[in-house]
C-alpha positions in Angstrom: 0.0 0.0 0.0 1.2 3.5 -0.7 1.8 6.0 1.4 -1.5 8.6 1.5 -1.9 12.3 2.6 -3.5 12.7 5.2 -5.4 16.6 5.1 -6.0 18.0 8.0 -9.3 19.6 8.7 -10.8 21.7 11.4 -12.8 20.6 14.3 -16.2 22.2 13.2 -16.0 20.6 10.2 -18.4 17.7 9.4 -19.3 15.2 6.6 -21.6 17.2 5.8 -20.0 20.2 5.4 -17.2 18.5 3.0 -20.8 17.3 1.4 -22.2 21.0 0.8 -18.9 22.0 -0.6 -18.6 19.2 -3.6 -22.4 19.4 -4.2 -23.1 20.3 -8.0 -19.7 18.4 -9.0 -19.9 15.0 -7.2 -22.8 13.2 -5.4 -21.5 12.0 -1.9 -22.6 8.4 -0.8 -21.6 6.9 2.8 -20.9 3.4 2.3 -19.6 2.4 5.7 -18.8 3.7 9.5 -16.6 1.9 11.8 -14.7 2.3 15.5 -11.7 1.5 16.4 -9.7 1.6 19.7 -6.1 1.8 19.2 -2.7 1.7 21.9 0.3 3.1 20.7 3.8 1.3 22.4 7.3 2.5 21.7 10.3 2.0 24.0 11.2 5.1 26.5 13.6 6.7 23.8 10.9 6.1 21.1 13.5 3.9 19.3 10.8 2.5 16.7 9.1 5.7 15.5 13.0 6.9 15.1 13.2 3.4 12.7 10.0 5.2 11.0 7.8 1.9 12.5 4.8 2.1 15.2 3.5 -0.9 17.3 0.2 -0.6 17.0 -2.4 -3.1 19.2 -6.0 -3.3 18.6 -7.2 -6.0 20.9 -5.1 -8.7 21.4 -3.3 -8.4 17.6 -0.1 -6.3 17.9 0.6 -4.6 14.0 4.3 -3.3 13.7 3.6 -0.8 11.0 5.6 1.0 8.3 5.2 4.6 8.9 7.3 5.3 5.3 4.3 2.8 3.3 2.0 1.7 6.1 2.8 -1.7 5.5 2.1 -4.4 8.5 6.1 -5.4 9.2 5.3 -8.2 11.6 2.0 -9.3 13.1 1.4 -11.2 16.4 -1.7 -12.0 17.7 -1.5 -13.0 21.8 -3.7 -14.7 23.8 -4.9 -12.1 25.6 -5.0 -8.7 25.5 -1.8 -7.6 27.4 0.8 -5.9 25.9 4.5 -7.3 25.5 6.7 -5.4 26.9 10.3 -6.9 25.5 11.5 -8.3 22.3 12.0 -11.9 24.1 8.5 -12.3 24.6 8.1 -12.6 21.1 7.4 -16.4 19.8 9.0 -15.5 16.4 12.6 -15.8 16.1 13.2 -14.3 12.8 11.3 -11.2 14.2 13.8 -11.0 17.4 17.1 -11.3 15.3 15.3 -8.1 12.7 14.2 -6.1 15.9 16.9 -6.7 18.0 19.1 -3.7 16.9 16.2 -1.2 17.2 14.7 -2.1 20.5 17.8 -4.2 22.1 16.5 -4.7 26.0 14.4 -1.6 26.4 10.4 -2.1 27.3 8.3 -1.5 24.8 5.8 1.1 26.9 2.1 2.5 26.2 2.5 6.2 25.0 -1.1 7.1 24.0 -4.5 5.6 22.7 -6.4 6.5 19.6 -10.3 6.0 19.6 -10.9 6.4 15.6 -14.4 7.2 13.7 -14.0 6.4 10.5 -16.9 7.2 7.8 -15.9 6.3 4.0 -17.8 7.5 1.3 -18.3 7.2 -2.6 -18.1 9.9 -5.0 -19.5 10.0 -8.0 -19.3 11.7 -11.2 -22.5 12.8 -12.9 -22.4 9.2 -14.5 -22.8 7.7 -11.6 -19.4 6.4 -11.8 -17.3 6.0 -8.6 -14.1 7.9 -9.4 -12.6 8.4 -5.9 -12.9 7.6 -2.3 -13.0 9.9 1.3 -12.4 9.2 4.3 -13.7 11.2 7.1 -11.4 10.4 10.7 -12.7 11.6 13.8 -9.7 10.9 16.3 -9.5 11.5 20.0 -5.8 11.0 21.4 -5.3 9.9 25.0 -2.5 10.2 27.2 -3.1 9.9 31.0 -4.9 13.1 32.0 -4.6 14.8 28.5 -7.1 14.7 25.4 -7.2 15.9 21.8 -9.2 15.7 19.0 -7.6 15.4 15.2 -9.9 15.5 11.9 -8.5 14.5 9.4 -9.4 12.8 5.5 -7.7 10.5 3.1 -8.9 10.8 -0.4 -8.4 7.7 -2.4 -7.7 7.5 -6.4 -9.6 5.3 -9.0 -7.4 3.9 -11.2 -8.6 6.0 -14.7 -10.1 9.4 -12.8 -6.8 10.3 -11.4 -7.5 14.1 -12.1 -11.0 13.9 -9.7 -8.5 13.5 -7.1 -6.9 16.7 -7.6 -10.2 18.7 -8.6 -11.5 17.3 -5.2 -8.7 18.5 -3.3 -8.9 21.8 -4.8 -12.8 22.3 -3.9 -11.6 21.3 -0.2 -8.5 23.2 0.0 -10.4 26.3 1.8 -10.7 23.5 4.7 -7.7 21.9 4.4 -5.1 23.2 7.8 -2.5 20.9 6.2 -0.8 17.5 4.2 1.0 15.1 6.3 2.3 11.5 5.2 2.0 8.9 7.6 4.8 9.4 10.0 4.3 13.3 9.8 0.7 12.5 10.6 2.1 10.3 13.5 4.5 13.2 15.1 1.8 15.5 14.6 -0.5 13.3 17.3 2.5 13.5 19.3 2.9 16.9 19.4 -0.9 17.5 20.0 -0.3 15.7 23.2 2.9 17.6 24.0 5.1 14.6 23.5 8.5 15.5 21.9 10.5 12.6 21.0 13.6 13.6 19.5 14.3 15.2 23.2 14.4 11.5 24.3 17.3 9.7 23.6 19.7 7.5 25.7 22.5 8.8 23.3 24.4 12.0 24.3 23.7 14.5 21.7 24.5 18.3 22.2 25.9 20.6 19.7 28.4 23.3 21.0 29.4 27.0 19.5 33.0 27.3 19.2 32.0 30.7 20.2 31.1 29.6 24.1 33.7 30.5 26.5 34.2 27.2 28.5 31.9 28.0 31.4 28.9 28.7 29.4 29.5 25.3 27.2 30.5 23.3 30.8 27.0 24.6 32.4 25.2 23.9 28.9 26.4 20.5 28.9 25.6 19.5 32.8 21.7 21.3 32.6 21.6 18.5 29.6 23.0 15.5 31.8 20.9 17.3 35.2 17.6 16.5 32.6 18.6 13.1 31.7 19.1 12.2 35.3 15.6 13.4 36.3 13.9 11.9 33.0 15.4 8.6 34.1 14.0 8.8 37.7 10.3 8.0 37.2 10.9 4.7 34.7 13.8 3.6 37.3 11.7 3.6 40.2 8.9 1.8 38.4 11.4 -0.4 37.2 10.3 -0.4 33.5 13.8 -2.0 32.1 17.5 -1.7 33.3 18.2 0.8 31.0 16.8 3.5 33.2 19.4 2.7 35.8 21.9 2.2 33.1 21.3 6.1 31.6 20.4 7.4 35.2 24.3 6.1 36.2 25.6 7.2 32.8 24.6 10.6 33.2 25.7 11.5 36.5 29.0 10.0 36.1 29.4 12.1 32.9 28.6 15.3 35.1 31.1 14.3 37.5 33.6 13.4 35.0 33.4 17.2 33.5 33.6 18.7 37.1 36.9 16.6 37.6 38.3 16.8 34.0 37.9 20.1 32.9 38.7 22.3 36.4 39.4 25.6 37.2 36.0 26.4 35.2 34.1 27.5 38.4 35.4 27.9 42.1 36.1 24.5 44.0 34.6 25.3 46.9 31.4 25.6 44.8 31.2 22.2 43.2 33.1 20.1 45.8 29.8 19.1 47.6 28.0 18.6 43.9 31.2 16.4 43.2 30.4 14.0 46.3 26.4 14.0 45.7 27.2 13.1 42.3 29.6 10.2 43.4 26.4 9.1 45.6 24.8 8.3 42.7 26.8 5.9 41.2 27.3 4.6 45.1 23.9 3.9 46.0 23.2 2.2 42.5 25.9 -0.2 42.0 25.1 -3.1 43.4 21.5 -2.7 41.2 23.5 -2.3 38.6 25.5 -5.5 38.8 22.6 -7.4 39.3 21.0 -6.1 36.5 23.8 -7.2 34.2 24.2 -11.0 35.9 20.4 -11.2 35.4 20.8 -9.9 31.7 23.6 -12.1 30.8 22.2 -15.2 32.5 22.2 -17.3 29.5 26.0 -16.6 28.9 26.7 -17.8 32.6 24.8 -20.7 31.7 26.6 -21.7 28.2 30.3 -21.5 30.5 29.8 -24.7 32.0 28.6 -28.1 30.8 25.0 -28.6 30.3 24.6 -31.3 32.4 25.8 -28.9 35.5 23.8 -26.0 34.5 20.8 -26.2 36.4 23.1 -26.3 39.4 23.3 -22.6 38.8 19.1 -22.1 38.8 19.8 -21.7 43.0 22.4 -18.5 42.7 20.1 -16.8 40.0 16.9 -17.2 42.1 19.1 -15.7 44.9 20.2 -12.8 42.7 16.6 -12.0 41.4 15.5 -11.8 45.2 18.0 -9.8 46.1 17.8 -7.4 42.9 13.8 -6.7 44.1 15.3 -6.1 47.4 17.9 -4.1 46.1 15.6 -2.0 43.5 13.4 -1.1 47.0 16.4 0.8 48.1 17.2 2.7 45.1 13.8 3.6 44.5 13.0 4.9 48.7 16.7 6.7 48.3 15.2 8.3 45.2 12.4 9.5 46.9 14.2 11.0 49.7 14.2 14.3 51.3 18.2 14.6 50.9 18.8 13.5 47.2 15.5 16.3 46.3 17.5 18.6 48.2 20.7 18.1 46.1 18.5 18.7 43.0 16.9 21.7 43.3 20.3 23.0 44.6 22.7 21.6 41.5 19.4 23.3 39.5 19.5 26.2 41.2 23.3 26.7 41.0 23.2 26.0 37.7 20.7 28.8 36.6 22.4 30.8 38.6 25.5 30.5 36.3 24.1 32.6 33.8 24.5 35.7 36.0 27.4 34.8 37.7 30.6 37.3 36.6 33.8 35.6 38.3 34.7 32.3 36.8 38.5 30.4 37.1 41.0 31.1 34.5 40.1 28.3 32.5 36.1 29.6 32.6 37.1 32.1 30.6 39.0 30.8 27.9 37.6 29.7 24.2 36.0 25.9 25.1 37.8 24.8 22.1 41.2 25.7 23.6 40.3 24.0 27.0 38.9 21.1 25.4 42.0 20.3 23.1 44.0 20.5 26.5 42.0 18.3 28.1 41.3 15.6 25.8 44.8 15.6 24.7 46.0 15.2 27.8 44.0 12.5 28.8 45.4 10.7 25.3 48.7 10.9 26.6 48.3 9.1 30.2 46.4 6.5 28.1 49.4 6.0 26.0 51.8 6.0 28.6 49.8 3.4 30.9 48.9 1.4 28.3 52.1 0.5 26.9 53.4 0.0 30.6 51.2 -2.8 30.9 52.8 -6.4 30.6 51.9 -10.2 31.4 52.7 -8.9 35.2 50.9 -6.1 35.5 48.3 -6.5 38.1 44.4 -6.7 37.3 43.8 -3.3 39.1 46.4 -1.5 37.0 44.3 -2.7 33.8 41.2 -1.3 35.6 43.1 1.9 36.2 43.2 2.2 32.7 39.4 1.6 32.1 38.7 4.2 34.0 40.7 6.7 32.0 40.0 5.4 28.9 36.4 6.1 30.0 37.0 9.8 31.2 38.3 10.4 27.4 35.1 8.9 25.7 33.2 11.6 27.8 35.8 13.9 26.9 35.5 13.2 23.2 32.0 13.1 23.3 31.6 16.7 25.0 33.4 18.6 22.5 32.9 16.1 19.1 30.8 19.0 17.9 33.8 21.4 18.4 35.5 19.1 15.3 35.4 17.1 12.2 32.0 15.5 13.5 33.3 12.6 11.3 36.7 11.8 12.2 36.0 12.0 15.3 33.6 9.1 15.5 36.3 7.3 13.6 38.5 7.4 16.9 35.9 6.7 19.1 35.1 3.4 17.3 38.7 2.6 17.9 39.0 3.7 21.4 35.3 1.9 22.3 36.5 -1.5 21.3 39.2 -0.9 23.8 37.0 -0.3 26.2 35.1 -2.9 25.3 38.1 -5.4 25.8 38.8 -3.6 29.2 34.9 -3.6 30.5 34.9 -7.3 29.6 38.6 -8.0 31.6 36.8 -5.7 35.0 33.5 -7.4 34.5 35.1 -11.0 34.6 37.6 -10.4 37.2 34.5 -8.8 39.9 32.3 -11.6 38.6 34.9 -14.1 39.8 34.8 -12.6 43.3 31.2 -12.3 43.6 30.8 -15.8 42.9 33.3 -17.0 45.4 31.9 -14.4 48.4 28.4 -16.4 47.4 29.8 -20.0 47.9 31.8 -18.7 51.6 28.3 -17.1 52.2 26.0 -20.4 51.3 28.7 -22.9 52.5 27.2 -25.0 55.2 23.4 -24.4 54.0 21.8 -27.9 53.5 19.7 -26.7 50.9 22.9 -25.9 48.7 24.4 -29.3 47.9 28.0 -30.5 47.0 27.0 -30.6 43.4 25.7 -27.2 43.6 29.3 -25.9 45.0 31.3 -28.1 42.5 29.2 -25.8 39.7 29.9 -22.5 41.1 33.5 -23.4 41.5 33.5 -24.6 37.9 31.9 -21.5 36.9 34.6 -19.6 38.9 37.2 -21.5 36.5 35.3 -20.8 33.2 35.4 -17.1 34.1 38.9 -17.3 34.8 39.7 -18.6 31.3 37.6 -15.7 30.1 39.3 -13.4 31.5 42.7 -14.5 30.9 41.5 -14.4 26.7 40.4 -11.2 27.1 43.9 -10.3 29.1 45.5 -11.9 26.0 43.3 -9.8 23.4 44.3 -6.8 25.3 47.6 -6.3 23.9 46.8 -6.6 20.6 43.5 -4.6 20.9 45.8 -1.5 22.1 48.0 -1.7 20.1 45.9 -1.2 17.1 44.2 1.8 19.2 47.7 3.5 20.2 49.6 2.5 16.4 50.9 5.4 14.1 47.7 6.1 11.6 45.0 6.3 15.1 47.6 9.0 16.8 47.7 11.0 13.3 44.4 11.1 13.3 44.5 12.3 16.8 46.8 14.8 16.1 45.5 16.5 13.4 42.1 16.0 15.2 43.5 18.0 18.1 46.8 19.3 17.8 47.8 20.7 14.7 44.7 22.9 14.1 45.7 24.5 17.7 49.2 25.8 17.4 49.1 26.8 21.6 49.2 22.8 22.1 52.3 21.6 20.3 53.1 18.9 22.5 54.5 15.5 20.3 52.4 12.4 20.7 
């Protein structure tokens, strides 16, 4: 099916005023009225209508629709009427594999219903020969407390009379607001219900002027991550999917990354408290967040040991799930506390107040571009120089040292991309996240290692855990350990491919050579 137009029409406008208006040119014959009751889902970050595709359910059938030809993509009819909320509770596997790159582990949520009145009617020529179609739609949008009303038509062709199209669009255009195709039509609804989607996004996104001075780009930049923390509050305390905690975590260590990173911006005795409440965050939500990832990686836990041993392993995952609701409680009560509101209407509060504020440190008042190619470039050098320090011997917490700076310069180079060739910068941080890729993997399988072992000291002597139970988690311990020692291995190789001659020209001319003030050789 092709895409139509979809006109929009005023709200005091009725069949039978479009009726009165092609009277004398075409007689106007209702052939059929029909109701629908519609519920809209997307994820959080509206990740399918950004793929141009709406999941549309009308009873217990779930459409995912083309927005770009209206096509029906993939149906599924349930056996009730509830809606499914992730991509593995799909039966179909071909659909999981096509949809797993646009919605990955996020929920697919209700956004809004539409309750549709459709009246379709003939036209006819004074030969009584049908030579198009209309479509009158009466649609109310819901969305919690808010309602609106959208009138719209759809006039169909008949093959042979394609010019009574256009004559009847002409004879309407006095009543005609505006032409939308589908997915214009969609984000039109959207707006009506003051939903703005391309302001929700889990990705960091923020264009800079080279003309800011670095405070002003610095306070821009945390206002963005302060909104991203509180749009992350509400689905993390209804515990929707992970990913809230995931981008709630994200953001607040990125604002406490530039507060440490970039310094004399603003006086230290101003942010040092923010600096601590932002380190709370990440405090108070790690253990949720490791749950969340043994939970989401269960099935990889699973595949390490032999199959005959794995439901051994069905005692230590019940554990973690109970102790993950426990666990969520916490967050969610510390969210809701009278000391972490405090510390955001105060970070708001200073941060507005940065806008009128006249004394800033020396490196507030400098061009950003000129503090940012200090910055990053100096956190490119430690990198180097760590990184090719590290041997066979080097301990495990020297190779999480470097995660960790490896991590400040992705939120470095992500900052301040905007400053520079958009492009070639993305080219460097594709090479720098595969190293951190390799180095989250080595961390993640040298803590998972120590996890398991304080669970088998903490269950030992339980008569519900038996031998065979132990012998499993100890094998698992080993399987881990063989992980990590691959990953260990990959590591040198995986640098040095990051830190060889072509990546630190591209750096350089990236960051250095455009900015004569930073000479320094890499």
């Amino acid at each position: 099916m092709n895409n139509k137009s979809h006109l929009q029409i005023p709200l005091e406008i009725n069949s039978e005023n479009i009726k009165s208006i092609l009277s004398g040119k075409y007689k106007f014959e209702k052939f059929s009225e029909s109701f629908t009751n519609e519920t809209i889902f997307d994820t959080f970050d509206w990740r399918l209508l950004k793929n141009s595709i709406s999941l549309v359910q009308t009873g217990n059938i779930h459409n995912f629709i083309s927005l770009e030809n209206n096509e029906i993509l993939y149906q599924y009819i349930s056996k009730s009427k509830r809606g499914l909320q992730f991509l593995w509770e799909f039966p179909d596997a071909e659909f999981i594999t096509t949809f797993k790159k646009i919605i990955d582990i996020r929920a697919l949520i209700f956004q809004f219903t539409l309750n549709k009145q459709i009246e379709s009617f003939k036209l006819l020529n004074n030969d009584e020969k049908i030579v198009a179609y209309l479509q009158f739609n009466k649609v109310t949008l819901t969305q919690n407390e808010i309602k609106k009303k959208v009138y719209f038509m759809i006039i169909n062709e008949v093959r042979g009379y394609y010019s009574d199209k256009e004559k009847v669009s002409e004879l309407l255009k006095e009543i005609i607001l505006e032409s939308y195709n589908s997915k214009q039509l969609f984000l039109q609804f959207l707006y009506e219900l003051n939903i703005f989607p391309e302001q929700l996004s889990s990705k960091y996104n923020l264009h800079l002027k080279p003309a800011y001075k670095t405070h002003e780009a610095v306070s821009y930049i945390l206002k963005y991550l302060l909104q991203t923390i509180k749009k992350n509050e509400d689905g993390l305390i209804k515990d929707i999917d992970t990913e809230f905690l995931h981008d709630f975590r994200v953001a607040a260590r990125r604002s406490r990354t530039l507060l440490s990173q970039v310094k004399n911006v603003f006086a230290d005795r101003e942010i040092e408290n923010f600096k601590t409440q932002l380190k709370s965050i990440t405090k108070q939500t790690n253990r949720l967040r490791d749950l969340d990832v043994y939970l989401l990686n269960q099935n990889y836990y699973y595949s390490l040991i032999p199959d005959y041993l794995r439901r051994n392993l069905n005692l230590m995952f019940s554990d973690l799930k109970k102790e993950r609701k426990r666990e969520h409680k916490k967050v969610a009560d510390w969210l809701k506390n009278v000391e972490y509101k405090k510390f955001l209407v105060e970070w708001n509060e200073f941060l507005n107040c940065l806008s009128v504020k006249k004394e800033f440190g020396l490196n507030g008042k400098l061009p950003v571009k000129q503090v940012a190619i200090k910055n990053i470039s100096k956190k490119y050098k430690s990198i180097l120089k760590l990184g090719n320090s590290i041997t066979d011997a080097t301990p495990d917490e020297q190779i999480h040292i470097l995660r960790i700076e490896c991590k400040k310069l992705r939120y470095l180079l992500e900052f301040f991309s905007s400053l520079f060739n958009a492009e070639k910068v993305q080219i460097f941080i594709k090479q720098l996240k595969k190293l951190q890729d390799n180095l989250g993997k080595f961390n993640d399988l040298h803590m998972q290692q120590i996890d398991v072992q304080n669970y088998i000291n903490k269950k030992t002597g339980l008569k519900s855990y038996s031998t065979e139970v132990f012998v499993t988690l100890g094998a698992l311990i080993n399987a881990l350990h063989i992980e990590q020692k691959r990953e260990r291995k990959a590591f040198l190789n995986i640098f040095s491919e990051f830190a060889n001659k072509k990546n630190r020209k591209l750096f350089k001319n990236l960051f250095i050579s455009e900015f004569a003030s930073n000479q320094s050789t890499i």
